[in-house]
DODOLO-992420 format. One line per field, with one value per residue (C-alpha): residue number from 1; chain; z, y, x. Coordinates in Angstrom, 3 decimals, always signed. Layout:
% residues N
num <- NUM	...
chaine <- A	...
up <- Z	...
north <- Y	...
east <- X	...
END
This chain:
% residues 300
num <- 1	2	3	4	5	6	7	8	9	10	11	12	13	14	15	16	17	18	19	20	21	22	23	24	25	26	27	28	29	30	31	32	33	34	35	36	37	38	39	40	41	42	43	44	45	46	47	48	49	50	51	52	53	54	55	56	57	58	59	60	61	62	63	64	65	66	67	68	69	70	71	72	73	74	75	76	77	78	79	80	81	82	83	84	85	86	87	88	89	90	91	92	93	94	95	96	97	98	99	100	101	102	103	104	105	106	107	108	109	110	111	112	113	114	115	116	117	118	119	120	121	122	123	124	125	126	127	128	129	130	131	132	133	134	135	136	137	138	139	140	141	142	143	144	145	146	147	148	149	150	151	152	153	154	155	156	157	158	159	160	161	162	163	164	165	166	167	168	169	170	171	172	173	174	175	176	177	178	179	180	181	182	183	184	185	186	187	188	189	190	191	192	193	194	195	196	197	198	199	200	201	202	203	204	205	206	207	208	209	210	211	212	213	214	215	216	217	218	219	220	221	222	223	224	225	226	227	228	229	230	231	232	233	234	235	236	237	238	239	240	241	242	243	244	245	246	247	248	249	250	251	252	253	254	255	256	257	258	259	260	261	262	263	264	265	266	267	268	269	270	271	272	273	274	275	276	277	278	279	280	281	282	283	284	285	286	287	288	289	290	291	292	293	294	295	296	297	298	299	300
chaine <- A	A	A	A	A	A	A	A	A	A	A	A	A	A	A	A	A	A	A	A	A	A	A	A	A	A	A	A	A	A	A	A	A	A	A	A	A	A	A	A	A	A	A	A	A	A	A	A	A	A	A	A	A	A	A	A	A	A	A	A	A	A	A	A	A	A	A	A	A	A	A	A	A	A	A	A	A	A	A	A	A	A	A	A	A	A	A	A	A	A	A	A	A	A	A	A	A	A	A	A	A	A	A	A	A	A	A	A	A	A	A	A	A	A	A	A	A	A	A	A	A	A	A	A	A	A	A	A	A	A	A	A	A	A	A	A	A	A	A	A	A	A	A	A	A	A	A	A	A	A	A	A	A	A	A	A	A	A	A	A	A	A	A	A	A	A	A	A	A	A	A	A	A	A	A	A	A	A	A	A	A	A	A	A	A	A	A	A	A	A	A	A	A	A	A	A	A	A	A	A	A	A	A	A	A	A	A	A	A	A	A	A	A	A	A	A	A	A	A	A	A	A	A	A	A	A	A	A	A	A	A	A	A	A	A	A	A	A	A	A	A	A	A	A	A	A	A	A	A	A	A	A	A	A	A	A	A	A	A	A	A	A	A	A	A	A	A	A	A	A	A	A	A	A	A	A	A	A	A	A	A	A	A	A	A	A	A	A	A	A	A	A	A	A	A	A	A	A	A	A
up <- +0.000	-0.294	+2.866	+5.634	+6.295	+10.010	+10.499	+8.991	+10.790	+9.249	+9.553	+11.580	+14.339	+17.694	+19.092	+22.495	+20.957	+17.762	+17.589	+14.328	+12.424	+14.727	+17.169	+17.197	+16.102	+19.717	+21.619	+22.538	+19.223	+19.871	+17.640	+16.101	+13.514	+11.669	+11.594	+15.274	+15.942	+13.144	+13.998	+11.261	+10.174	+10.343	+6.745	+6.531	+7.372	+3.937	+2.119	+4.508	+3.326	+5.392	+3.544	+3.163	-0.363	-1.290	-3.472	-4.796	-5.925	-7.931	-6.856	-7.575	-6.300	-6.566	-6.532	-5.856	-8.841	-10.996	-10.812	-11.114	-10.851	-12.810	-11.183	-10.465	-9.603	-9.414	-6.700	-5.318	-4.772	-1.083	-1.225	-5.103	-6.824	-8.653	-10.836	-12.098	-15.191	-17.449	-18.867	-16.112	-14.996	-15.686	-11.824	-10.626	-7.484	-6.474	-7.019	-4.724	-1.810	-1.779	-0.608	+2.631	+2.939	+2.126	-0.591	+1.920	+3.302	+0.521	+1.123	-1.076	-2.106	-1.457	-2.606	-3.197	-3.698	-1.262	-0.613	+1.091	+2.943	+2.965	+3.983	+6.214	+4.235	+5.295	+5.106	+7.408	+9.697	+12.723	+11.326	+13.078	+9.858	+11.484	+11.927	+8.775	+7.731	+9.579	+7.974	+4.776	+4.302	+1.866	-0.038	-1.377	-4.969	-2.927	-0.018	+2.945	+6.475	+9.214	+8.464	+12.236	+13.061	+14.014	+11.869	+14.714	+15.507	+11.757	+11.937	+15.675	+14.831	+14.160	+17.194	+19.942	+18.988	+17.750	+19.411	+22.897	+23.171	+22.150	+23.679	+22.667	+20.541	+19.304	+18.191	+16.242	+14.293	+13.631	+12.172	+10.060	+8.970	+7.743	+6.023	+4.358	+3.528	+5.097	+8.454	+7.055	+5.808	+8.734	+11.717	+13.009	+12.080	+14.145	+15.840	+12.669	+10.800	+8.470	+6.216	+5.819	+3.951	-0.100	-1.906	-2.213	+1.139	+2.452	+0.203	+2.149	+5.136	+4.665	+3.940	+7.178	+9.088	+7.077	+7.754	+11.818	+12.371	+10.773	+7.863	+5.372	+2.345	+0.909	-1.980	-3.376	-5.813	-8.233	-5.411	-7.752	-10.147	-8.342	-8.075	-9.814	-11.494	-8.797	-6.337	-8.253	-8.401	-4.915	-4.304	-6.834	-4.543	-2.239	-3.325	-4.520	-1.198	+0.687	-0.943	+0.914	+3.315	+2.275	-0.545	-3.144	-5.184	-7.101	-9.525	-12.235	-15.038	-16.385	-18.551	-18.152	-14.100	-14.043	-16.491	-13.992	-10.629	-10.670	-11.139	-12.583	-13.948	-14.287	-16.645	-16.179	-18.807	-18.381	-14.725	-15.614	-15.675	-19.119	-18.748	-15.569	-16.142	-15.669	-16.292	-19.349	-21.026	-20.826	-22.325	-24.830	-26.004	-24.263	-24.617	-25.544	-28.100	-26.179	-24.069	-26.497	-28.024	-24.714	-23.516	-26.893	-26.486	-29.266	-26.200	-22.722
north <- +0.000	+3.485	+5.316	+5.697	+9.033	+9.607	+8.457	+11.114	+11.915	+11.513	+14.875	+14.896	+11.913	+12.671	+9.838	+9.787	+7.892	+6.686	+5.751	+5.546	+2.695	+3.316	+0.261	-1.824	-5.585	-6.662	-5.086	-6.882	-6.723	-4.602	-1.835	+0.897	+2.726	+5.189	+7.995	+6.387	+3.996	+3.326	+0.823	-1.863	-1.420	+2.388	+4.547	+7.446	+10.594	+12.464	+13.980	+12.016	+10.133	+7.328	+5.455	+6.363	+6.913	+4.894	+5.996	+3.747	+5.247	+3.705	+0.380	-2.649	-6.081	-8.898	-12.672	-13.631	-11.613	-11.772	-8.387	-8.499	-5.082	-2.444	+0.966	+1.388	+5.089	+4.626	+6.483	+4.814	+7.190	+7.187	+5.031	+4.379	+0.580	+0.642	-1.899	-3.817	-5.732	-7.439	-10.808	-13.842	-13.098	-9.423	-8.716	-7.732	-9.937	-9.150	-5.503	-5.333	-8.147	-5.255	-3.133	-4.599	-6.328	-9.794	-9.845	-9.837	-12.949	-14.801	-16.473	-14.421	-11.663	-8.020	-5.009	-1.471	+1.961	+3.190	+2.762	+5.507	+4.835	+8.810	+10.086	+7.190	+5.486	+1.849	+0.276	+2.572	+0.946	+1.986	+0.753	-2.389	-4.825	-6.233	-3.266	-2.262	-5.308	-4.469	-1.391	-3.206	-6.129	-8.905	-11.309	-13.873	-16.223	-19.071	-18.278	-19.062	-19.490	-21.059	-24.615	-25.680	-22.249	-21.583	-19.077	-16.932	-17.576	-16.881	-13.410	-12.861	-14.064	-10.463	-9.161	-11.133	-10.877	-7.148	-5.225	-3.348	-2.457	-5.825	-4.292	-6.597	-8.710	-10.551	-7.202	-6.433	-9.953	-8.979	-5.971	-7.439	-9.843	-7.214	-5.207	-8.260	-8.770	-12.267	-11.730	-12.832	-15.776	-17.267	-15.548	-19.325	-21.287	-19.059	-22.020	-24.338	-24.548	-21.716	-24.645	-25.447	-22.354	-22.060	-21.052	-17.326	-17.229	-18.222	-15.706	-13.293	-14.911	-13.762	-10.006	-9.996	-11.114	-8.799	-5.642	-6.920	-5.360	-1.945	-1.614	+1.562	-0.376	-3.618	-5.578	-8.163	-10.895	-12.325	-12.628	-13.699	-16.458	-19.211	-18.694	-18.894	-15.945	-15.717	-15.346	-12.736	-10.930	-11.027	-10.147	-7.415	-5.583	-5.718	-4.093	-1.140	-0.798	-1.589	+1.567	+4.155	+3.334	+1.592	+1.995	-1.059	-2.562	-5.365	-7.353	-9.541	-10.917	-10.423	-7.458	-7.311	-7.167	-4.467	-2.501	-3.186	-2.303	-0.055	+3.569	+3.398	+0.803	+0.400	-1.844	-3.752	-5.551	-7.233	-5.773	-2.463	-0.157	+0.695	+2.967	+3.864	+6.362	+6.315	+2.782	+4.114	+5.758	+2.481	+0.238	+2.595	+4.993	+3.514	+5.904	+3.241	+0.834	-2.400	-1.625	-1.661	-4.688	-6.645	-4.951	-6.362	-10.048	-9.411	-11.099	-11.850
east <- +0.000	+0.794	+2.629	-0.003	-1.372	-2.177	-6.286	-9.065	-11.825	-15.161	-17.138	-20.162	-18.714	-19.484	-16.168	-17.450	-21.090	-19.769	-16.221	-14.186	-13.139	-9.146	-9.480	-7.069	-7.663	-6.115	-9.490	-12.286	-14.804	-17.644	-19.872	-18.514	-20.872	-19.358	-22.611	-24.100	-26.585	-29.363	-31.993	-32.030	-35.349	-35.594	-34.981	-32.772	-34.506	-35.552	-32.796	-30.257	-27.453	-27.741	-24.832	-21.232	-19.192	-16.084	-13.550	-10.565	-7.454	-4.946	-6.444	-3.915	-4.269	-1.487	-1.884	+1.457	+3.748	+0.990	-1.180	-4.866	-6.103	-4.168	-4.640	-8.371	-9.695	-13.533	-16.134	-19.102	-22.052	-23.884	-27.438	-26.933	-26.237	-23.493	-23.202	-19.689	-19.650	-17.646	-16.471	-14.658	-11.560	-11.605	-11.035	-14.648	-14.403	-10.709	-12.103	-14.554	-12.568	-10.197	-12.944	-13.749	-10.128	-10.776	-8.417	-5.335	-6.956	-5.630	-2.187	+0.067	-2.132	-2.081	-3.051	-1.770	-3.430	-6.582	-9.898	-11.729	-14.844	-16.096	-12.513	-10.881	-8.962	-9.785	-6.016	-4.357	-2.658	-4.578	-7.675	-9.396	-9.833	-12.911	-14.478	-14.572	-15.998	-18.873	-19.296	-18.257	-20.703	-20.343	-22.597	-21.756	-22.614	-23.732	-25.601	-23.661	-25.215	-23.893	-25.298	-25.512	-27.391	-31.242	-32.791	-32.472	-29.201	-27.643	-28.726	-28.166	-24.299	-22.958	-24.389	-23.568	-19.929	-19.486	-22.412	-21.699	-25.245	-27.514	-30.642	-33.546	-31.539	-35.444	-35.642	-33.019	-33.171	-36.791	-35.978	-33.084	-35.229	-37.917	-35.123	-34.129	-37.447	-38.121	-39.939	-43.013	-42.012	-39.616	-41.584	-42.754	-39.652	-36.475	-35.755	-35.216	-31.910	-31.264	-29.710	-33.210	-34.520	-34.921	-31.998	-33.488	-34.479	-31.085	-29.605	-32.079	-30.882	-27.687	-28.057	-30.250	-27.270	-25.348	-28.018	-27.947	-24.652	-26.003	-23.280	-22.929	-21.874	-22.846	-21.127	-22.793	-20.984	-23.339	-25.793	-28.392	-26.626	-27.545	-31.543	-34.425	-36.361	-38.481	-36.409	-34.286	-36.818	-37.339	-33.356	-34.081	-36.862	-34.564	-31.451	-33.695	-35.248	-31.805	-30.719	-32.499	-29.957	-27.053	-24.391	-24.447	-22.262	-23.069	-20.954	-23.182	-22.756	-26.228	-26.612	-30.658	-30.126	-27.889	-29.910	-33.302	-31.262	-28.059	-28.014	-24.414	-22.442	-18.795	-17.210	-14.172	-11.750	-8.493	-7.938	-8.546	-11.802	-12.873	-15.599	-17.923	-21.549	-24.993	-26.556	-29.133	-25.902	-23.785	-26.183	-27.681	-24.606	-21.260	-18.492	-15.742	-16.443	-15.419	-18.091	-20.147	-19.143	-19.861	-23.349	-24.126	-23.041	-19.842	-17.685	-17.831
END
């Protein structure tokens, strides 16, 4: 990475009720939002930002000697879907691993460059990894709960081990479960295995345990490839109402999908990004002319 700069404050943080993202990984786990507490099921107030901006710079990402991303700079707008395209291999995933520091998890990876999360730039070395995780949530292609898990359980998870507040921790399951929009659904079966859900509704599972935790970003990777079109749909809903109060990035490979639910779309190629703008523009009259050639099934 480039030299670390001492840790920027994020305007507006009152430290003494919401402490930055500057623990170190050696303290006990606990919550640290980054704009205060924000009840899971309860919308940003109108014209509020609720989610939080990230900017790479100059992004690079290594596997070993071989390098995967070549220098992204790319901005992700607050409480907008961004969506990130482009053909296997091209470096979507690495992209957005970098984002929330997975990447590094790799043996033999690393990366190089920033990525700012409003201002705090979230590699600095003072910067508790796990915590920005939390602020940083991932889904993942294949649904993933914890397979020996209650319903319950799976999205109570995140809190018991990061939250220093629980309060009525029924509570805040319910409401993660409403935001994920699955309450109705699971309301009678908490205790049984979340193992035991639908494909979709694991998948749903999963950003409720994500949303539990109260994050300000959410990537998804190809959360939808392994579901039905009714359950897409359902994942589709979602995201747009997810937005009101998160940032989203998703990375698909389906060109219809990101035309129905991002409000800009980035395209990648070869580790590099080719051309980033408002969705309609980049399907209907792309800039570059590779871009072109894959929105309209030429490659990819």
């Amino acid at each position: 990475m480039t030299p670390p700069r001492s840790p920027t404050k994020v305007a507006g943080v009152d430290p003494e009720a919401s402490p930055e993202l500057t623990r170190r990984a050696s303290e006990p786990a606990m919550r640290t939002p980054i704009l205060g507490e924000r009840e899971a099921s309860e919308p940003p107030a109108a014209g509020q930002a609720a989610g939080l901006q990230v900017r790479l710079e100059g992004l690079r990402a290594f596997y070993g000697s071989s390098e995967e991303l070549k220098g992204i700079d790319l901005e992700f707008h607050a409480n907008e879907v961004t969506a990130i395209i482009g053909p296997s291999g091209c470096g979507k995933s690495t992209m957005i691993r970098c984002i929330n520091r997975m990447h590094e998890e790799i043996p033999g990876a690393r990366a190089e460059g920033r990525v700012l999360l409003d201002e705090l730039d979230v590699y600095d070395p003072s910067v508790d990894v796990v915590a920005v995780r939390r602020a940083i949530g991932m889904v993942f292609q294949k649904p993933n709960p914890f397979p020996t898990m209650t319903i319950f359980d799976n999205v109570a998870a995140g809190l018991r081990l990061t939250s220093r507040r629980r309060g009525d921790l029924h509570a805040k399951v319910e409401a993660a479960l409403r935001s994920a929009g699955l309450w109705d659904e699971v309301a009678d079966r908490l205790e049984e295995p979340g193992a035991g859900l639908s494909g979709g509704q694991q998948q749903r599972l999963c950003i409720a345990r994500s949303l539990a935790v109260d994050p300000e970003v959410i990537l998804m990777d190809e959360p939808c490839s392994a579901l039905d079109p009714i359950a897409t749909l359902k994942i589709e809903e979602l995201i747009a109402e997810l937005k009101r109060r998160v940032t989203i990035v998703i990375v698909t490979h389906n060109m219809q999908q990101a035309a129905r639910v991002a409000d800009r779309t980035a395209f990648m190629l070869d580790g590099a990004l080719v051309e980033v703008g408002p969705t309609r523009e980049i399907f209907t009259k792309p800039g570059d002319p590779r871009t072109e050639e894959y929105v309209t099934g030429k490659f990819g």
